[in-house]
N, C-alpha and C positions, 0 to 999 in steps of 0.2 A: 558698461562695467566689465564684461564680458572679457572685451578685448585690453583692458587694463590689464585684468588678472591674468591674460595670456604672457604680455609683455612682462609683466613682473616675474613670471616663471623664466621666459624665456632670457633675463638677466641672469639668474640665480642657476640657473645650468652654465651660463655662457661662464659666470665668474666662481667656482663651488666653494675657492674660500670665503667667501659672505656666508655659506650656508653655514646656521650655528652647529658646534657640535653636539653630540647627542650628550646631556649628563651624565655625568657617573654617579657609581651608584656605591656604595659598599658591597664589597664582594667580589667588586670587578678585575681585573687586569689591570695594572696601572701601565697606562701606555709609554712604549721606551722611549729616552729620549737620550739625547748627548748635548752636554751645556758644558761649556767652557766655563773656571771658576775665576775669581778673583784668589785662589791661591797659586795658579799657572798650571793648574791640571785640569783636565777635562773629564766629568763627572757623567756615568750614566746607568742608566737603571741596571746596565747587566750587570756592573759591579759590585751590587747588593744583592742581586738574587741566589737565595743559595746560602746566604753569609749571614745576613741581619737586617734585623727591619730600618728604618730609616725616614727623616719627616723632611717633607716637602713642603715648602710655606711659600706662594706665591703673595708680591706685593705689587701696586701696581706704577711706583715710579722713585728712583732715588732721591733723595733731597726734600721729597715733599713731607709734610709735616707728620703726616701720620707712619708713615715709612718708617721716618727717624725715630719715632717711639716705640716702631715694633724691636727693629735693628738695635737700639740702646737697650730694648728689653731683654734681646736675645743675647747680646755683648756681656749687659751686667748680671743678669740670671740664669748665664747659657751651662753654669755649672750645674741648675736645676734639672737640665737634661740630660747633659753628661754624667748624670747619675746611674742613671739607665744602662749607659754605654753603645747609648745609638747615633750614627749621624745626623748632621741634621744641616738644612739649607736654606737657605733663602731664596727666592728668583723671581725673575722679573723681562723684560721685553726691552731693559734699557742696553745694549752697547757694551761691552764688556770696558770701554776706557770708563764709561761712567761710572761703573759698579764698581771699580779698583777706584778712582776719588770715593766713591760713596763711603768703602769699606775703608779706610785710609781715613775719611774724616769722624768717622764714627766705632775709630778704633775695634773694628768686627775683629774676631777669634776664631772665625768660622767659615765657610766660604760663601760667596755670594754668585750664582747663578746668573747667566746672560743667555737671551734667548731671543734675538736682533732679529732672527727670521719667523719669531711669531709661531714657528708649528708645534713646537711643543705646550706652549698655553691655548693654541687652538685645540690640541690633543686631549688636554688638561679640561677643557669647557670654560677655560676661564677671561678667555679673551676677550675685551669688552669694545666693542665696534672698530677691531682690529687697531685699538690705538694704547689698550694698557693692559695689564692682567688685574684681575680682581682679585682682592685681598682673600687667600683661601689656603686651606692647610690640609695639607694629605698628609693621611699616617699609613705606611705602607710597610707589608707586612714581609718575612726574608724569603715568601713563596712569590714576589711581587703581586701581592693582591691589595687592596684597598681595605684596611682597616674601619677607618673612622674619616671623616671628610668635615673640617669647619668651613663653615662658609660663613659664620658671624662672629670674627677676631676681630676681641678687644687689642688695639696694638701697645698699648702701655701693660699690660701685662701679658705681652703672648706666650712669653717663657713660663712662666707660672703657669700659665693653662695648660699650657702642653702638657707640661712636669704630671697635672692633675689629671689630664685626659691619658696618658700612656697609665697612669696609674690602676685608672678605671677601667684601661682594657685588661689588666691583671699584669702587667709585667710590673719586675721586681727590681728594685736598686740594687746595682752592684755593689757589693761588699768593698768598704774603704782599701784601698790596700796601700798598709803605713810603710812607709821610707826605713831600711837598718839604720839610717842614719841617729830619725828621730828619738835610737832609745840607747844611744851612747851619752854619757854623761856629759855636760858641756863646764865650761867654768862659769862657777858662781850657783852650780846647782848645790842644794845639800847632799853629805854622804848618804848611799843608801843605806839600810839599815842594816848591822853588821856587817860592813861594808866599809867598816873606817880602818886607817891603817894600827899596827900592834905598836 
């Protein structure tokens, strides 16, 4: 048994991406990263630090079912977070051609994360025997520290959650801000009041 356990170490030094990463925790660093989006920019932690907080959702493969539930959650209720006025991502481990079909079929509004070489979901702790990322949600904070960490998203309502979880840490809805447009008179509105011609 001895020398089993020898060999087994002596892989796990040979190869140290098998060695899992250590958890995160709340409180932590959120480790940097640079991901290429599905909107042709390349997105990275430095670019929030400093500025504003921002959510990080890893998923762990396009097209697959529960994916597409999160992604249509985020599509159709992504206004729920954009309330806030925070960014917010998707990502995943797939190939950035695939994440532009993904986001392309699933009409995204928002950008979609690719991470082909795996170190930033290994960063993340979310890598799951170096073949997917696990469905997990960072909320990270504009000092780039770790907020809140889901690790059990519902994918049919992830926007909703969110919306409720940013709420919960105390941050506040941006105030509506109306269009001049919206408060010129249009045809077929009524006069306003004392407001009609002599």
């Amino acid at each position: 048994m001895r020398w089993r356990f020898a060999v087994c170490v002596s892989i796990l030094l040979a190869f140290p991406g098998t060695l899992p990463a250590a958890a995160l925790e709340v409180g932590d660093p959120a480790p940097p990263f640079e991901l290429r989006g599905t909107d042709g920019r390349s997105h990275s932690l430095s670019d929030f630090v400093g500025k504003t907080p921002f959510i990080l959702a890893w998923y762990p493969r396009a097209f697959t079912s529960g994916c597409t539930l999160e992604c249509k959650s985020m599509t159709e209720d992504g206004h729920l977070i954009r309330a806030f006025g925070f960014p917010y991502f998707m990502a995943s481990v797939d190939e950035i051609e695939e994440n532009e079909r993904f986001a392309s079929a699933m009409k995204a509004d928002f950008p979609l994360l690719s991470d082909p070489t795996k170190e930033a979901a290994r960063a993340y702790g979310v890598l799951h025997q170096e073949r997917f990322a696990l469905r997990t949600t960072f909320y990270i904070d504009a000092d780039g520290r770790i907020l809140r960490i889901d690790r059990n998203v519902d994918p049919a309502t992830a926007a909703p959650d969110i919306a409720a979880a940013l709420e919960a840490l105390g941050f506040q809805r941006t105030p509506e801000v109306r269009n001049p447009e919206d408060d010129r008179p249009r045809l077929g509105d009524p006069p306003a009041p004392g407001g009609g011609s002599s």
